[in-house]
Residue, then its C-alpha position, 0 to 999 in steps of 0.5 A: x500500500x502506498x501512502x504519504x504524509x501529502x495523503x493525509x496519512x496519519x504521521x504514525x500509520x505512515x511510518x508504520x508502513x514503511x516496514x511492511x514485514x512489522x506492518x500489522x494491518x494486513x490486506x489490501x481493505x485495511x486502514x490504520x490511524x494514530x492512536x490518541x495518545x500519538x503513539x502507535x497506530x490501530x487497524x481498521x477494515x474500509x468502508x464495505x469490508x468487515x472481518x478482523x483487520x489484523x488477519x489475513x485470508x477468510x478471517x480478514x477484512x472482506x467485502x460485505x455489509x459491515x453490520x457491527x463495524x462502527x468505524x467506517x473508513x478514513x470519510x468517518x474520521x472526517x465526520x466524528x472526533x478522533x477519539x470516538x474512532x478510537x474508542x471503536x476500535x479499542x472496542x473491536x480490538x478487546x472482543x476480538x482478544x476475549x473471543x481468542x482467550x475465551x476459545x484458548x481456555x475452552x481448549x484448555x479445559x477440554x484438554x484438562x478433562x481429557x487428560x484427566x478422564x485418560x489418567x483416571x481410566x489408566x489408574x482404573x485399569x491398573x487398580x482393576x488389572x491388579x485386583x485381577x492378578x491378585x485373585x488369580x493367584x489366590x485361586x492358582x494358590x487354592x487350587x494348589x492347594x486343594x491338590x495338595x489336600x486332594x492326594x493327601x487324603x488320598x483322593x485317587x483311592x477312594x476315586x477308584x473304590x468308587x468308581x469299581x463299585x457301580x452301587x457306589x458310583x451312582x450315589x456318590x460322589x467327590x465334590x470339588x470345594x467351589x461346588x460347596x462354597x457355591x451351595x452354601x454361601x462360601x460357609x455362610x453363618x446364617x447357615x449354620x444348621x449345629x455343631x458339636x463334638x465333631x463339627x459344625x453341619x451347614x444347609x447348602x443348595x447343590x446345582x440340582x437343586x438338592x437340599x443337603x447337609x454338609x458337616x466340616x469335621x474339627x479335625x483329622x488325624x493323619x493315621x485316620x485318612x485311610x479310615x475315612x476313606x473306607x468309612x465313606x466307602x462302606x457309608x456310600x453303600x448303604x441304603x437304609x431308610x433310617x439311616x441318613x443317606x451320604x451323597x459324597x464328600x469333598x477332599x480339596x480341604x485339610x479336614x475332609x467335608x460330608x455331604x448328607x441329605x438334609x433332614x428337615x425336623x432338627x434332632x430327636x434331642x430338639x422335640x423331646x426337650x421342647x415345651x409339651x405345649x407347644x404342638x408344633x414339637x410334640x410326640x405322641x407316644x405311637x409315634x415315639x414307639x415308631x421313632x424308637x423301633x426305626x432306630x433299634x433296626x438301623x442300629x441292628x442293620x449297621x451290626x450285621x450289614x456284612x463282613x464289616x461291622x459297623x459299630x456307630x458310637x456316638x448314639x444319642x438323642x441329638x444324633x437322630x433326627x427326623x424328616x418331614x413325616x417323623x421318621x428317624x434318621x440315624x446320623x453323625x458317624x463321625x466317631x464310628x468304627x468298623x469291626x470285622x465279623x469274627x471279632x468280639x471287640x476291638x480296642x480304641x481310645x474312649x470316645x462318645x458323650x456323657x451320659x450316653x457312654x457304656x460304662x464298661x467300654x469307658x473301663x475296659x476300652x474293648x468297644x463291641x456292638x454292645x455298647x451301641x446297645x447301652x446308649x440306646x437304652x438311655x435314648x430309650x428312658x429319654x422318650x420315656x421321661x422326657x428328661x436328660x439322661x443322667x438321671x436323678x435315683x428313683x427306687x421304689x417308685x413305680x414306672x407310672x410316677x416317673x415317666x412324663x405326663x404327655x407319655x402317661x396320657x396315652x400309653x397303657x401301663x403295659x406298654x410303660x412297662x414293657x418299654x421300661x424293661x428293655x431299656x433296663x435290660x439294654x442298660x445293664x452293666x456287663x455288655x454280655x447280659x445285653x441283648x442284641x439289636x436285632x432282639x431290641x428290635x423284634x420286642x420294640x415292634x411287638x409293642x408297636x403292633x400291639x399298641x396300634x392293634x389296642x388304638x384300632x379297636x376302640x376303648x371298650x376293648x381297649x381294656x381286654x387288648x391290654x393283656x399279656x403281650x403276644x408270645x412272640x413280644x414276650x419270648x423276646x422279653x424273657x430273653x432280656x431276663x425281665x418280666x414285664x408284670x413285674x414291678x420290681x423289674x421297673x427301671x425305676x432300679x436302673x434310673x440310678x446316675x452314671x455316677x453310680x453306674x460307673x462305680x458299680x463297674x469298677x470291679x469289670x475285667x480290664 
């Protein structure tokens, strides 16, 4: 652009553009002026051009109607005071800086929040990456373990026991620990159904849909691996309606984990210590004959299941327990022990529960069928009673005073009395003057028949039904050494304390 102070160019604007490299109005529409003060200039676009006049190319002055340019051409200047143009144009000069420093911070923050969204997604990611390795080596390191534990005790030999019996393999089988935690809520304690001596016993759901009990033992001796193994061997095997069923085990924990069928009406011990008046728990007494027959013949099938006698041990109201109908299920072989046929005992450090524990196996530590037998006669007082079983000396008092109010309503005096004696006789001191399981049984079931037969044909002859038992009931009672219409043959002389009885065996044979 040329220009000459003769042009009427402003002193500052034409010095201005003699340097046009420095020049800051850039295109050919462009004008410049003095600023006020006289030093420096400021830019303008001519008249009929808008756009910013310190640009070039689009954003520059182009021709159009300058709608908000209010400094017109060098004609304006002519027109107004000097000082209205500049402030026009300090005006347009500060909105033109805003827009830029308003576009340059949204930059800014747009690129702050991107870093920081890509910075938070990479600490996320590497928090969740770290969580994720960590849980993988945790189960790498369970797995591993439950290995460890699978082999030790001795997984791949009870696989094979199983998997050569077909019997076995149908009914049970080795669950891994993910199948448990998964039916049992990782071991939840809301799940909790009891524990004991032996255990703690957990509800769990299988993915069929089974309801189940799973009992995780206390502890396990080494030497006593073998033993559990033949034992959930032998247990697979069974198929006795009053024995609770075992579908299997689990062997990936240090302490082997049982899984049983689950038995919804709790424990024998829970109903026969309840409230009498509370219905929901009662028992009545047919019931209770029927309860106690079942149990005599699961014990009688255990002793005479095969070659392998199964001796349980442990037999004692809370280890029977009965499902939806009422029907007892013998339970909890944690403490049982296996004898084979041809031996008379075998010899084992003392284990059972107080009040429930023969007298002469605590002495002598000779276990045999008999003292299955002597803990089932106190089982037997219990239902009677409705007490503990350690009971409170009660000579001289009929069978009619001591037995529980509930059982007196409604069993005859024969009845009481009969079921009274085989528990004296069960309870004996010396194990050889017991009778066996199977006499328990047939003597239990006589009553049972008998009783059921006295409730079908009314109360009118109620009276003539309550003579002696039937030959074969009393053949087995005088195989136990009782008559039955005897009162001196009550157990009211055998409701002595263990205490006593313990004493009175002191002079056995060790």
């Amino acid at each position: 652009m040329e220009a000459s102070p003769d042009a009427g160019l402003p002193i500052a604007a034409f010095e201005a553009q003699k340097n046009l490299t420095s020049y800051e109005c850039k295109g050919d529409n462009t004008v410049c002026f003095n600023c006020i003060n006289g030093q420096g200039y400021m830019c303008n676009c001519k008249k009929g051009y808008q756009g910013n006049p310190y640009l070039e190319g689009p954003s520059g002055c182009q021709a159009g109607h300058a709608s908000i340019n209010l400094a017109p051409l060098n004609a304006f200047a002519l027109l107004v005071p000097e000082e209205m143009l500049l402030l026009d144009h300090a005006r347009k000069f500060s909105f033109h800086y805003l827009l830029v420093y308003v576009e340059k911070m949204n930059r800014i923050y747009i690129y702050g929040i991107a870093i920081g969204l890509g910075v938070g997604t990479g600490i996320l990611l590497l928090i969740l990456s770290a969580i994720l390795h960590i849980r993988k080596q945790r189960s790498d390191i369970q797995k591993q373990l439950g290995k460890k534990y699978f082999c030790k005790n001795q997984g791949l030999l009870l696989e094979q026991i199983i998997s050569s019996d077909e019997t076995a393999a149908d009914s049970t089988k080795i669950f891994s620990l993910e199948e448990l935690k998964v039916a049992t809520d990782n071991f939840n304690p809301t799940r909790l159904l009891g524990s004991g001596g032996h255990g703690k016993v957990y509800k769990g759901i299988l993915s069929d849909q089974r309801v189940v009990a799973i009992k995780k033992p206390n502890t396990i001796k080494e030497e006593e691996i073998s033993q559990f193994i033949n034992e959930v061997a032998i247990l697979s095997q069974i198929n006795h309606r009053n024995i609770v069923r075992l579908f299997g085990c689990c062997l990936e924990t240090e302490v082997p984990l049982l899984v049983y069928d689950f038995v919804p009406n709790g424990s024998l011990n829970h109903i026969i210590r309840s409230d009498p008046s509370n219905r929901e728990y009662s028992l009545c007494w047919h019931r209770c004959l029927r309860i106690a027959t079942d149990v005599a013949g699961a014990l009688y099938y255990l002793h005479s299941a095969g070659s392998v006698s199964i001796l349980h041990r442990d037999v004692k109201s809370s280890n029977i327990l009965l499902d939806g109908n009422y029907t007892a299920k013998v339970s909890d072989f944690g403490a049982s022990r296996f004898i084979h046929i041809d031996q008379t005992h075998v010899s084992t450090n003392i284990q059972g529960t107080f009040g429930y524990l023969d007298p002469e196996y605590y002495h002598t530590g000779c276990l045999n069928e008999k003292s299955d037998v002597y803990s089932f006669g106190v089982v037997l007082l219990e239902l009677l009673l409705r007490k503990q079983a350690i009971f409170e000396c009660e000579d001289g008092r009929p069978i009619t005073e001591i037995v529980a109010p509930e059982v007196l309503e409604e069993a005859t005096e024969d009845e009481l009395n009969a079921v009274a004696s085989i528990a004296r006789a069960c309870l004996r001191l010396r194990g050889e003057e017991r009778p066996t399981m199977k006499e328990v049984e047939i003597s239990l079931q006589s009553i049972r028949n008998k009783s059921l037969i006295s409730a079908c044909v009314g109360p009118d002859r109620n009276h003539d039904m309550q003579s002696p038992l039937t030959k074969r009931c009393v053949h087995h009672h005088q195989a136990f050494g009782v008559n039955i219409k005897d009162p001196a043959n009550l157990p009211s002389a055998c409701c002595y304390s263990l205490e006593q009885e313990f004493m009175l065996s002191a002079s056995l044979a060790r």
